[in-house]
KEKE-3310 file (N, C-alpha, C; in steps of 0.2 Angstrom, whole numbers, plus 5000, padded with zeros to 4 digits):
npx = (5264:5263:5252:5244:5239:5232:5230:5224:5219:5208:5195:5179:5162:5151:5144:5130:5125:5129:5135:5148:5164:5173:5191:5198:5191:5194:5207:5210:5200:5211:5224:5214:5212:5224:5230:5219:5223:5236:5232:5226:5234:5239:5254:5259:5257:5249:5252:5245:5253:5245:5240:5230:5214:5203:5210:5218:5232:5243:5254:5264:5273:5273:5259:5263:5273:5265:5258:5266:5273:5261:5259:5268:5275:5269:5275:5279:5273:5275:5263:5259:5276:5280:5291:5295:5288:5298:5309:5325:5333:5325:5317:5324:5328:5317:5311:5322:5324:5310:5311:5320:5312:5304:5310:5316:5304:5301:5296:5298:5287:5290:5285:5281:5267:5251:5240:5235:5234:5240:5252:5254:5254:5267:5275:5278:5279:5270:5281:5294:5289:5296:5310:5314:5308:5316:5327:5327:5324:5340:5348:5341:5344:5357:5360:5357:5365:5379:5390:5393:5387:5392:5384:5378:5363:5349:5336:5337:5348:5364:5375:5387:5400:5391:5383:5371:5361:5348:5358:5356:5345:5341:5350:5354:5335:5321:5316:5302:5295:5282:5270:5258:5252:5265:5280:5292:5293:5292:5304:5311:5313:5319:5331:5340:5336:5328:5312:5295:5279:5264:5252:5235:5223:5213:5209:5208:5215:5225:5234:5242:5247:5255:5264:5272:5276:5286:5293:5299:5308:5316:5323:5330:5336:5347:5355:5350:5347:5337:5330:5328:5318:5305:5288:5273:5255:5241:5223:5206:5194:5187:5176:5172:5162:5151:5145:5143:5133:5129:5142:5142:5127:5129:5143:5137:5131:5142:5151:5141:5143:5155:5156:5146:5154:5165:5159:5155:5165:5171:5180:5186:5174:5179:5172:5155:5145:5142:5142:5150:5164:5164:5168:5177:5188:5201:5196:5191:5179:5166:5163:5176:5181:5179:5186:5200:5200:5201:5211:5223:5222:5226:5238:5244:5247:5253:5264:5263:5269:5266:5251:5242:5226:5213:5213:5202:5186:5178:5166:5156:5147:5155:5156:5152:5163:5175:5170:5174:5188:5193:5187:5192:5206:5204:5199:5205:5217:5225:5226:5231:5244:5250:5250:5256:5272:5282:5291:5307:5314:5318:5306:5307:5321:5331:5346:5364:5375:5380:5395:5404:5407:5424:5432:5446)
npy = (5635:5629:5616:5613:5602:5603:5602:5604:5598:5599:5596:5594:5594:5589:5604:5603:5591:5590:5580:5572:5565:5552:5554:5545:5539:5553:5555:5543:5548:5560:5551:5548:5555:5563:5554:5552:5565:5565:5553:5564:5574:5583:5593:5592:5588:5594:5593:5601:5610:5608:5611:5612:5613:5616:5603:5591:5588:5588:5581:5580:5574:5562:5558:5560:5554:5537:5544:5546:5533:5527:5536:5540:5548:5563:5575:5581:5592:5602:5611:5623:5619:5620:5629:5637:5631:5620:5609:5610:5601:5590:5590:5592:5577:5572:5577:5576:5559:5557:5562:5552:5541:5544:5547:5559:5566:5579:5595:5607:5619:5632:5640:5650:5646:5648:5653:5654:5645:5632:5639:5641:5628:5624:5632:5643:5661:5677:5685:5679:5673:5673:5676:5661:5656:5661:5655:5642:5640:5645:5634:5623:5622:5621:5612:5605:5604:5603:5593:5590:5601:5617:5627:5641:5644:5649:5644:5630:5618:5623:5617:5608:5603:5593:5579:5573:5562:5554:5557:5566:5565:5575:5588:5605:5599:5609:5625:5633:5648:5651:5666:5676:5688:5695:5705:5698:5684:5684:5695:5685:5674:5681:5685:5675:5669:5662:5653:5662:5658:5664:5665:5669:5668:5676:5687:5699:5702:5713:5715:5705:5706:5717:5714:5702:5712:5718:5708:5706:5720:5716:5705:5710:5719:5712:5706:5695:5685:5692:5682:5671:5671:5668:5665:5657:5655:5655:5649:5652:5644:5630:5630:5623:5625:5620:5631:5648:5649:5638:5633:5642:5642:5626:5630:5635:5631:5627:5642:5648:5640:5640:5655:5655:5648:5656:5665:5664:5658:5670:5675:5686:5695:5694:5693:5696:5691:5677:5682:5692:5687:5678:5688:5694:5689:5678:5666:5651:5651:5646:5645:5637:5650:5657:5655:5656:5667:5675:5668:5673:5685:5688:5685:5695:5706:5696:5687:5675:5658:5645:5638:5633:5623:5619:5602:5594:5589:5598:5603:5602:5591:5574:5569:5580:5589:5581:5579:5593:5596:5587:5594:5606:5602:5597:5608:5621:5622:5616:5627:5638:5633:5635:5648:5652:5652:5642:5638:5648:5633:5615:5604:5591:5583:5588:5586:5579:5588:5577:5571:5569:5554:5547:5541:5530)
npz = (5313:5329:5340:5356:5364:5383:5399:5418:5425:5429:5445:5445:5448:5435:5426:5420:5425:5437:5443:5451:5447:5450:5458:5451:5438:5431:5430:5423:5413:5407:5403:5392:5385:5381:5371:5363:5358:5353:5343:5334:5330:5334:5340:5354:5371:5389:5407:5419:5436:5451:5468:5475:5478:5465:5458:5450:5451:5454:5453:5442:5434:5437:5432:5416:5414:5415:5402:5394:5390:5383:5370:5356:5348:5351:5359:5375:5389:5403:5412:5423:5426:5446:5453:5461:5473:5474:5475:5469:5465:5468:5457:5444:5447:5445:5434:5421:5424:5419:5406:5399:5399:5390:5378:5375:5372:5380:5386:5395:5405:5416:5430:5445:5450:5455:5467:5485:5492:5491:5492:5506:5509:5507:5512:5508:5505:5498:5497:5496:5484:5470:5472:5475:5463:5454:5459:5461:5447:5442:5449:5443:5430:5430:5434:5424:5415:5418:5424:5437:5452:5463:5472:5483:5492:5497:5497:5500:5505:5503:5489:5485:5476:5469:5462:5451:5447:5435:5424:5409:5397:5385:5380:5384:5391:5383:5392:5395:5401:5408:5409:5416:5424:5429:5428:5430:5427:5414:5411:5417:5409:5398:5400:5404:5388:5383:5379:5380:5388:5387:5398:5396:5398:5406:5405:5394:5377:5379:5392:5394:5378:5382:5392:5383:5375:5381:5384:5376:5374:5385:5379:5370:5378:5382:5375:5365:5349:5337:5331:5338:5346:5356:5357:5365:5366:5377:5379:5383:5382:5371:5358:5345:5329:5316:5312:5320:5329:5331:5340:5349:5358:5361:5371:5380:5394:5401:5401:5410:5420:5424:5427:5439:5448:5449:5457:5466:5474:5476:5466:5453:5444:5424:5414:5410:5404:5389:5378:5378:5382:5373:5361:5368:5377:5376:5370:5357:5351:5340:5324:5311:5303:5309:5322:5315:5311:5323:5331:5322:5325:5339:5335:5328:5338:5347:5339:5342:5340:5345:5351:5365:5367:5375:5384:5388:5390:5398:5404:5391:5383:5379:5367:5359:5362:5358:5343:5341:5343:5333:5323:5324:5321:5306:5302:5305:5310:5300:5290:5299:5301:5287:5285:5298:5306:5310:5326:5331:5330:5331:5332:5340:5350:5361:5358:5359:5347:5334:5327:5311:5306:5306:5290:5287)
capx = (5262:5262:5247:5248:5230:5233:5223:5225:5215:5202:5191:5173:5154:5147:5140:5126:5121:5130:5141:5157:5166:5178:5196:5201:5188:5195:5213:5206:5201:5215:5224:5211:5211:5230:5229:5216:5227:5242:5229:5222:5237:5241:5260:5260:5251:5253:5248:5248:5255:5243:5245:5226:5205:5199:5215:5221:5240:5249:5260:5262:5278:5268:5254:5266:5276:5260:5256:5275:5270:5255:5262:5273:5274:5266:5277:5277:5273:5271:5259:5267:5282:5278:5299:5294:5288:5299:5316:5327:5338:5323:5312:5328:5328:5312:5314:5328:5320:5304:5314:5323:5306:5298:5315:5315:5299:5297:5296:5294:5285:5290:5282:5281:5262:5244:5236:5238:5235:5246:5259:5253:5255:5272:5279:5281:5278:5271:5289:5298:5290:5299:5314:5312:5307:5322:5335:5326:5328:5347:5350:5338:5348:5364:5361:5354:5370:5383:5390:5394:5388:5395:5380:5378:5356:5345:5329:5339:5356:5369:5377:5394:5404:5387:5383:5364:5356:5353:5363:5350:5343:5341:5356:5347:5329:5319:5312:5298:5294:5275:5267:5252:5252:5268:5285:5295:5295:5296:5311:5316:5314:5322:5338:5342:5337:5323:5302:5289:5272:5258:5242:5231:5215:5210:5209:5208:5221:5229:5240:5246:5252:5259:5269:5276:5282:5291:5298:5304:5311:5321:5327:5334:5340:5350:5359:5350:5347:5327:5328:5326:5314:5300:5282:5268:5250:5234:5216:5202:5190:5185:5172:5172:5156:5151:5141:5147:5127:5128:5145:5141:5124:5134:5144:5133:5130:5151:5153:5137:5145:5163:5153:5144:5160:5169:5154:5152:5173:5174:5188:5182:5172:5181:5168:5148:5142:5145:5143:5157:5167:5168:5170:5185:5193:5205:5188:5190:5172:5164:5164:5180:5183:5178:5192:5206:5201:5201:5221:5225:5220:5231:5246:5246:5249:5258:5269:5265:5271:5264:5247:5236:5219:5210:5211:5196:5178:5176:5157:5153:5147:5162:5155:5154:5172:5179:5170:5176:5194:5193:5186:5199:5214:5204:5199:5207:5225:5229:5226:5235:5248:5251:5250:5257:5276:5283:5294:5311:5320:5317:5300:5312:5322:5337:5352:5374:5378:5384:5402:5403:5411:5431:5438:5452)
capy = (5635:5620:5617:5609:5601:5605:5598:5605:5591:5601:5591:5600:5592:5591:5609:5600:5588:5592:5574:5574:5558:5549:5553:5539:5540:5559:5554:5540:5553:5564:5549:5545:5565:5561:5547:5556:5571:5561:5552:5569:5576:5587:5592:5592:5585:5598:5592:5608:5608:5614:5608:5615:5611:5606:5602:5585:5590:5589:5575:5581:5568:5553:5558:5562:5546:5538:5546:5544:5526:5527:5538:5537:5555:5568:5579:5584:5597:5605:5618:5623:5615:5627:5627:5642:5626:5613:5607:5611:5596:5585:5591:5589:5569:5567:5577:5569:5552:5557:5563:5546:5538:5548:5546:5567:5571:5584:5602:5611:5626:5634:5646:5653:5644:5653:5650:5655:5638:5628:5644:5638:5622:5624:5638:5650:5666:5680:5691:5678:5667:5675:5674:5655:5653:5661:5653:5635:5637:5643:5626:5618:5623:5621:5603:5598:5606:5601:5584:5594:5608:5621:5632:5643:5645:5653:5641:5622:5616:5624:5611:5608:5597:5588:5575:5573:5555:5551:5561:5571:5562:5581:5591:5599:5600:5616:5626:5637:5652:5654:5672:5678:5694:5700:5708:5695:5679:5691:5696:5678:5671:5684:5683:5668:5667:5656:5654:5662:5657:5668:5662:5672:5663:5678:5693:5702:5703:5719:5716:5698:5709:5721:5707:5701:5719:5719:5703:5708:5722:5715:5700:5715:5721:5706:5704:5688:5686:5691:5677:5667:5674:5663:5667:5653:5657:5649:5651:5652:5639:5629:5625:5624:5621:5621:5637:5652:5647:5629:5633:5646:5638:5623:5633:5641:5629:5628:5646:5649:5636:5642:5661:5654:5645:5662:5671:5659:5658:5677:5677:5691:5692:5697:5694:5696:5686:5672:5686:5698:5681:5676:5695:5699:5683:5671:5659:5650:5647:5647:5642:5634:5652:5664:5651:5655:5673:5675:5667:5680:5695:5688:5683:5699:5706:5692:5685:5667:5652:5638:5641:5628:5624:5614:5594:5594:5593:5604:5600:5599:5582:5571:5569:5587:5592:5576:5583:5601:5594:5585:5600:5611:5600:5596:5615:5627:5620:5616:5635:5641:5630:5635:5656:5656:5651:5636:5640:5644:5626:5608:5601:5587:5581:5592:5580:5583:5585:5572:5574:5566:5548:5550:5534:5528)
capz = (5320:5333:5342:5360:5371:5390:5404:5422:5428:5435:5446:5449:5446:5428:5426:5419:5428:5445:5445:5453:5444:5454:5455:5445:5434:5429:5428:5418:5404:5405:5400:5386:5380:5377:5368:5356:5356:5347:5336:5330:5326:5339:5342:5363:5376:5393:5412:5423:5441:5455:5474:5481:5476:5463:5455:5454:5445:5460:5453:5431:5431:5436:5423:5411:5412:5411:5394:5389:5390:5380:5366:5351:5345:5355:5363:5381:5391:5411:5411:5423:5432:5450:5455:5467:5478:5472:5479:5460:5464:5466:5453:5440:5447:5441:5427:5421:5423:5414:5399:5398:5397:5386:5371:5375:5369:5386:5386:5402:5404:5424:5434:5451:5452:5458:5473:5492:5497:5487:5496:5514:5509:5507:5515:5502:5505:5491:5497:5494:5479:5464:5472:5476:5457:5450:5461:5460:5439:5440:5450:5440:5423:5429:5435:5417:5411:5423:5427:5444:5454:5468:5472:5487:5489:5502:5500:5502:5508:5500:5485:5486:5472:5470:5457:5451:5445:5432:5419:5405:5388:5381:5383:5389:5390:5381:5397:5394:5406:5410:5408:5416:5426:5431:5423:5435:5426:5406:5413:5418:5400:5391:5405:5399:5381:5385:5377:5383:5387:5388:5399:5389:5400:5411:5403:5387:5376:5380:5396:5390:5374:5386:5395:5376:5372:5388:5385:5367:5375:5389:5376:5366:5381:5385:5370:5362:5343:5337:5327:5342:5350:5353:5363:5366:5370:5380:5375:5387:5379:5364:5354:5335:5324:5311:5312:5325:5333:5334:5345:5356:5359:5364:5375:5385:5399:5402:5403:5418:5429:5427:5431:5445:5452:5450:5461:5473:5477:5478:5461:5451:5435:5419:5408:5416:5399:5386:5372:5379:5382:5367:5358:5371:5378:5370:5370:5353:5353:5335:5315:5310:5300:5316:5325:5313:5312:5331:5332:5319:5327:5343:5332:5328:5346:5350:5336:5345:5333:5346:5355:5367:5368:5382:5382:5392:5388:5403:5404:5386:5384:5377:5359:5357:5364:5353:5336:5344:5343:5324:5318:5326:5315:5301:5298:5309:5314:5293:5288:5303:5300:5284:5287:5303:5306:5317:5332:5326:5332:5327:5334:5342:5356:5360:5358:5355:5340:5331:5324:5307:5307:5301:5289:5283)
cpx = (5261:5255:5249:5238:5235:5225:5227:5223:5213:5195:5182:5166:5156:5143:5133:5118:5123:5132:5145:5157:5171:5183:5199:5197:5193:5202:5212:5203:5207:5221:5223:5212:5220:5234:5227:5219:5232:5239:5225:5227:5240:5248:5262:5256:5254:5246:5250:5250:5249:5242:5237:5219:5205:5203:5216:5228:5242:5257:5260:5266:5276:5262:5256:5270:5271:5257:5262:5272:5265:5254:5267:5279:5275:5272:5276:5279:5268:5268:5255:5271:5281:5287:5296:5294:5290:5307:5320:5329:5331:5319:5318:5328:5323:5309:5315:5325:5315:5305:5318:5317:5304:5302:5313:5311:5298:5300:5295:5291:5284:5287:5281:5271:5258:5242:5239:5237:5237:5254:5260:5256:5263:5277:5282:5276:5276:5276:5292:5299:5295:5305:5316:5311:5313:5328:5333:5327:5335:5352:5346:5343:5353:5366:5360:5361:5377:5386:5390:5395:5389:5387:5378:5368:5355:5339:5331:5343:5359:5372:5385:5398:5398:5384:5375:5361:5350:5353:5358:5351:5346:5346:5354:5340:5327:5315:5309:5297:5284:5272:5264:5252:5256:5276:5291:5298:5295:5301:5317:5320:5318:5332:5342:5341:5331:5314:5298:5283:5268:5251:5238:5225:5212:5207:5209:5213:5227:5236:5244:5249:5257:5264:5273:5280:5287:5297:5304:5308:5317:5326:5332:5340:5345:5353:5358:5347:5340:5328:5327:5322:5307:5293:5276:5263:5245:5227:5211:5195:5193:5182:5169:5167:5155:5149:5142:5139:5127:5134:5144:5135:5129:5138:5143:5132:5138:5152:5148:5138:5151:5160:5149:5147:5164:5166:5156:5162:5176:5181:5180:5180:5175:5175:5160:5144:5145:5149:5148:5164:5171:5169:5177:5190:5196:5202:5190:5185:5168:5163:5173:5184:5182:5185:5200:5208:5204:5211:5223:5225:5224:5236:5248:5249:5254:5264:5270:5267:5266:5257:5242:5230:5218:5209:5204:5192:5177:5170:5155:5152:5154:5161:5158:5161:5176:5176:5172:5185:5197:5190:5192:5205:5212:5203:5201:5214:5228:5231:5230:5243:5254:5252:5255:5267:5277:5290:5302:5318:5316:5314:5304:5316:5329:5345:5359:5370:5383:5389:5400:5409:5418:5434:5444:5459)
cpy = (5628:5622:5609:5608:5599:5605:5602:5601:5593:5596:5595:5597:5596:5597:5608:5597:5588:5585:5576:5567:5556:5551:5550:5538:5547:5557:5550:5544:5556:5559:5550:5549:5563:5558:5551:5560:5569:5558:5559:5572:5583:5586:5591:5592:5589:5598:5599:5605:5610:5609:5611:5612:5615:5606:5594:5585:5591:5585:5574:5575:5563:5553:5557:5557:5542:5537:5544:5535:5524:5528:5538:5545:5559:5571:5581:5588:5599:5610:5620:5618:5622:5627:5631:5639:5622:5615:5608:5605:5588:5584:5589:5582:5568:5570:5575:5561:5551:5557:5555:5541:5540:5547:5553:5571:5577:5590:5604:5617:5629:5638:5645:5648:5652:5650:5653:5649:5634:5632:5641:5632:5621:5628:5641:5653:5673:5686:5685:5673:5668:5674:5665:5652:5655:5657:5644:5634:5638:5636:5621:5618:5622:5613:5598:5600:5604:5595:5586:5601:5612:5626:5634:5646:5646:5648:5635:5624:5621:5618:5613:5603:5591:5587:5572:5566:5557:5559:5565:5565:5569:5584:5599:5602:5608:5619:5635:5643:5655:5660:5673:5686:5699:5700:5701:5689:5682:5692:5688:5677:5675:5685:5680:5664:5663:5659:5656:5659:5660:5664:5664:5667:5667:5683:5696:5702:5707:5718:5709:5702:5712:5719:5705:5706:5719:5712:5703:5710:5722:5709:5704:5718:5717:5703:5699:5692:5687:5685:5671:5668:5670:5663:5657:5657:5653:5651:5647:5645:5634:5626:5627:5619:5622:5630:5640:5650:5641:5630:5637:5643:5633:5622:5636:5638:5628:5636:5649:5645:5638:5651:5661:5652:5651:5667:5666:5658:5665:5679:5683:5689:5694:5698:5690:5693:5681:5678:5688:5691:5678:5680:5694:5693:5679:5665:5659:5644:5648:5645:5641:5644:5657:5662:5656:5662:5676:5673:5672:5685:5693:5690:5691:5704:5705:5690:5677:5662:5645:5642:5634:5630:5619:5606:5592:5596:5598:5607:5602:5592:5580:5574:5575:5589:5588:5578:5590:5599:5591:5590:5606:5606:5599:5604:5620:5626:5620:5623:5638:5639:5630:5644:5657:5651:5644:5640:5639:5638:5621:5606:5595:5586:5585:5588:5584:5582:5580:5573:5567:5560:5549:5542:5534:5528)
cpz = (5323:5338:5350:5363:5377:5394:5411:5427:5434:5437:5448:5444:5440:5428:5424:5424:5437:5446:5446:5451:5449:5452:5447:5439:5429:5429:5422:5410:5403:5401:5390:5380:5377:5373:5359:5355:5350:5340:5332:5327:5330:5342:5350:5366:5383:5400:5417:5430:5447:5462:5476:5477:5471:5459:5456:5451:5451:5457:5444:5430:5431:5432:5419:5409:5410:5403:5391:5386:5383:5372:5363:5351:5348:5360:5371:5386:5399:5410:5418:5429:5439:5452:5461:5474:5478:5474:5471:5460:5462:5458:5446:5441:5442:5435:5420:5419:5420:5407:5397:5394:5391:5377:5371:5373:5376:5385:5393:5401:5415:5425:5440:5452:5455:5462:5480:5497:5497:5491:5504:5513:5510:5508:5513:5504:5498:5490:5494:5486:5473:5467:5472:5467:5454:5456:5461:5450:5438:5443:5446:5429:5424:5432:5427:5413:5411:5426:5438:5448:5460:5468:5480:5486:5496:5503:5501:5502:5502:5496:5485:5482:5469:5462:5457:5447:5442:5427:5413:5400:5385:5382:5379:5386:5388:5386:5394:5402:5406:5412:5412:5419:5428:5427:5425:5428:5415:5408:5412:5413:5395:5396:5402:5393:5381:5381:5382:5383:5388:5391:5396:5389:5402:5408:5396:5383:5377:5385:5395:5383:5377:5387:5389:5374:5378:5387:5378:5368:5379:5386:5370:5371:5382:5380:5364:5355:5341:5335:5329:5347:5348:5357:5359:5369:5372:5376:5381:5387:5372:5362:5349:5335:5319:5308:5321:5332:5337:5342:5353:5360:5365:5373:5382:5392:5403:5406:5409:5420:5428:5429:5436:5449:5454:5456:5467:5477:5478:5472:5455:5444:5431:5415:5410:5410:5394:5380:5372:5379:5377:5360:5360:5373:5372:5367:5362:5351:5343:5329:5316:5305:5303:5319:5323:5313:5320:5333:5327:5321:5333:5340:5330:5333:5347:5347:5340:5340:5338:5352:5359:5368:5373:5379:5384:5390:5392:5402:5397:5384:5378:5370:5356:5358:5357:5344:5336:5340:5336:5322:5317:5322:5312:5297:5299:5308:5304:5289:5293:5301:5295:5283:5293:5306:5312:5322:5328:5328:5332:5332:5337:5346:5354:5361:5357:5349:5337:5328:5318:5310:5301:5299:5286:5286)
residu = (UNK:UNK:UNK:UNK:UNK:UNK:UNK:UNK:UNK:UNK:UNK:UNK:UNK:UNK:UNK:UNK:UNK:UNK:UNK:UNK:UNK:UNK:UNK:UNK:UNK:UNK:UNK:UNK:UNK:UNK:UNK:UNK:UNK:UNK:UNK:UNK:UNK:UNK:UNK:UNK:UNK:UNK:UNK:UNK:UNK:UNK:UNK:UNK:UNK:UNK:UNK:UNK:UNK:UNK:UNK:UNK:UNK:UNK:UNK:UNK:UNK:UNK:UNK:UNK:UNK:UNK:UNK:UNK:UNK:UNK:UNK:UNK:UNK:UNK:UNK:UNK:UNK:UNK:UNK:UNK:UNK:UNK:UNK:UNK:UNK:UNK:UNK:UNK:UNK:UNK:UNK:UNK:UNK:UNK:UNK:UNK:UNK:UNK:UNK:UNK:UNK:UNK:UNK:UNK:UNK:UNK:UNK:UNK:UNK:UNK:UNK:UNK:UNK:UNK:UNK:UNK:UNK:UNK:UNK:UNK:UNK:UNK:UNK:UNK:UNK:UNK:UNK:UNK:UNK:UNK:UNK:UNK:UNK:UNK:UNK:UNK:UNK:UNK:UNK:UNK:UNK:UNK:UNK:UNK:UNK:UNK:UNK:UNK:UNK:UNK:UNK:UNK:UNK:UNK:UNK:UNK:UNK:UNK:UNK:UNK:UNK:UNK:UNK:UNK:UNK:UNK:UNK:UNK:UNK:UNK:UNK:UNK:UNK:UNK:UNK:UNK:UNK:UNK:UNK:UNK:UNK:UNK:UNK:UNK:UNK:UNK:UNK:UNK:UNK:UNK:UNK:UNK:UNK:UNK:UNK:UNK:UNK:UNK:UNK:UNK:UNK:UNK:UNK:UNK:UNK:UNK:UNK:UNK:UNK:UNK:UNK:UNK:UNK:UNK:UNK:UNK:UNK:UNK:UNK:UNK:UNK:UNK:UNK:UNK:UNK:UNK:UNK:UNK:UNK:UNK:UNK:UNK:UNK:UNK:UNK:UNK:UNK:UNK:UNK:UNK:UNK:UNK:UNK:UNK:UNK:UNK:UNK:UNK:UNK:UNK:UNK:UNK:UNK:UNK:UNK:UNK:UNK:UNK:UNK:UNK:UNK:UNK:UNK:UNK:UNK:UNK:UNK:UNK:UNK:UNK:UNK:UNK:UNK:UNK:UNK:UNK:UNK:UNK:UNK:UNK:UNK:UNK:UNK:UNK:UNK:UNK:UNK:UNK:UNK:UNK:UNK:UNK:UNK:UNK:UNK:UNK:UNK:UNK:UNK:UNK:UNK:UNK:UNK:UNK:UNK:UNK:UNK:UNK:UNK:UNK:UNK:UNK:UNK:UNK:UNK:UNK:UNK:UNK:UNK:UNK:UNK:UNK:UNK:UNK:UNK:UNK:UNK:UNK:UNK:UNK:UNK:UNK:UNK:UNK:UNK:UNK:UNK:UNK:UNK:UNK:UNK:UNK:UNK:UNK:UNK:UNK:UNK:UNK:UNK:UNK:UNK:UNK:UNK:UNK:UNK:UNK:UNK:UNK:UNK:UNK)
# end
């Protein structure tokens, strides 16, 4: 199993003590958590997209180069790419150029994006977003694949003989399709042969397995080989201690301001306590051997090989988050590691193959 830390680089006052940090300040960790992520031993680092309050992920490439910079190792990952509201030809430039920098450690993970004000923003519509996400990824895959493309498109110009800057590292990049609630983007990923991602933050695990049989299904449907078939999941929290008390404890002040933020913005509640929370949700809140148990009872379900957890304190004092996240790879992440399968394609930069050298 691969393990990935994923920041959405939420910006919203210390539940604690009710500080809002500066901008710069809170880029400034997300950096720092990426940093730490490589040094703990963490296979993928993943900045989500999101265009509205209290987001600051408008711009994943320029974090993400950034960290490219920074990092040797570490993998990377958009969690997610929104195509739904991105032009495909640009979003492939800078793509493209990210993957160059980075020596192809980059993963996409696309989706259609959440929010109605991120949609205003950009004059998507919820008729027409799915359309818009599927025909911004068949331009966006046939650029990473194609020295030149003809393509006839309803949401920008028409392309015609057109030649895209600069040319792919990865040939081409591994694009993932992000999950959450509807059959749309499960369909996508199994169209095209492509990984799943399951959100697996909202709700229980029932309708997110749903979603996976479906996408079994329709990659059955579609002709592709099981043997490539390959789901990712999210997980709602996390904080590993020693003892299932010390963590929940812990805990506790985290999950009444993210339930007081959900009252007060009108988004509904799933889970009206900690204790339900961390029974029913993906929360992997607990002892180091509740943790591993709790991924097992998904895996089951799901059959995920790669799963993320939060890079982000996300108002546990730092300390605490940062012994949360060494405990999770010295005691959780090795036993899973060792039980649970790796995804099946080489953890590495998707390159030609190399034709053997002919002498004589």
């Amino acid at each position: 199993m691969r393990f990935l830390a994923v920041t959405l680089i939420v910006h919203r006052p210390d539940p604690v003590t009710g500080v809002l940090a500066p901008a710069h300040d809170r880029f400034r960790e997300v950096l720092d958590n990426a940093v730490l992520a490589e040094e703990l031993g963490f296979d993928g680092f993943g900045v989500g997209e999101r265009h509205e309050r209290p987001f600051l992920s408008s711009a994943p490439t320029v974090v993400l180069g950034h960290v490219a910079a920074l990092t040797r190792r570490i993998r990377l990952f958009t969690a997610v790419t929104t195509l739904s509201l991105l032009d495909p030809v640009r979003a492939y430039e800078d793509y493209a150029t990210l993957d160059h920098l980075c020596d192809g450690r980059l993963d996409l993970i696309i989706g259609k994006g959440n929010g109605s004000a991120q949609r205003e923003l950009f004059h998507v519509t919820p008729e027409d977003q799915w359309d818009r996400n599927a025909e911004g990824y068949a331009v966006f895959r046939r650029l990473w694949r194609q020295d030149r493309v003809t393509a006839d498109t309803r949401f920008r110009p028409p392309l015609r003989d057109a030649e895209v800057w600069p040319r792919p590292y990865q040939q081409p990049v591994r694009v993932w399709h992000g999950s959450a609630t509807s059959k749309e983007s499960v369909d996508l990923a199994a169209r095209y042969g492509d990984p799943l991602f399951s959100a697996n933050v909202t709700h229980p695990m029932e309708p997110y397995a749903e979603l996976i049989r479906h996408y079994r299904q329709r990659w059955e449907h579609y002709g592709h080989d099981p043997a490539d078939l390959t789901v990712g999941a999210g997980s709602a929290g996390l904080c590993v201690a020693r003892t299932s008390q010390e963590a929940v404890e812990a805990y506790r002040p985290v999950f009444e301001s993210n339930l007081a933020h959900q009252r007060s913005a009108g988004l509904p509640v799933v889970f009206e306590t900690l204790e339900d929370f961390v029974a029913r949700s993906s929360a992997l809140i607990g002892s180091p051997e509740q943790v591993v148990d709790k991924v097992h009872r998904y895996h089951e379900q799901f059959g995920h090989t790669v799963l993320h957890v939060a890079a982000d304190a996300g108002g546990l004092p730092a300390a605490r988050h940062r012994d949360s996240l060494e405990l999770f790879q010295s005691a959780v992440a090795p036993v899973l590691r060792r039980a649970v399968p790796d995804p099946p394609f080489p953890w590495a930069p998707v390159l030609p193959r190399q034709e053997p050298s002919r002498r004589g």
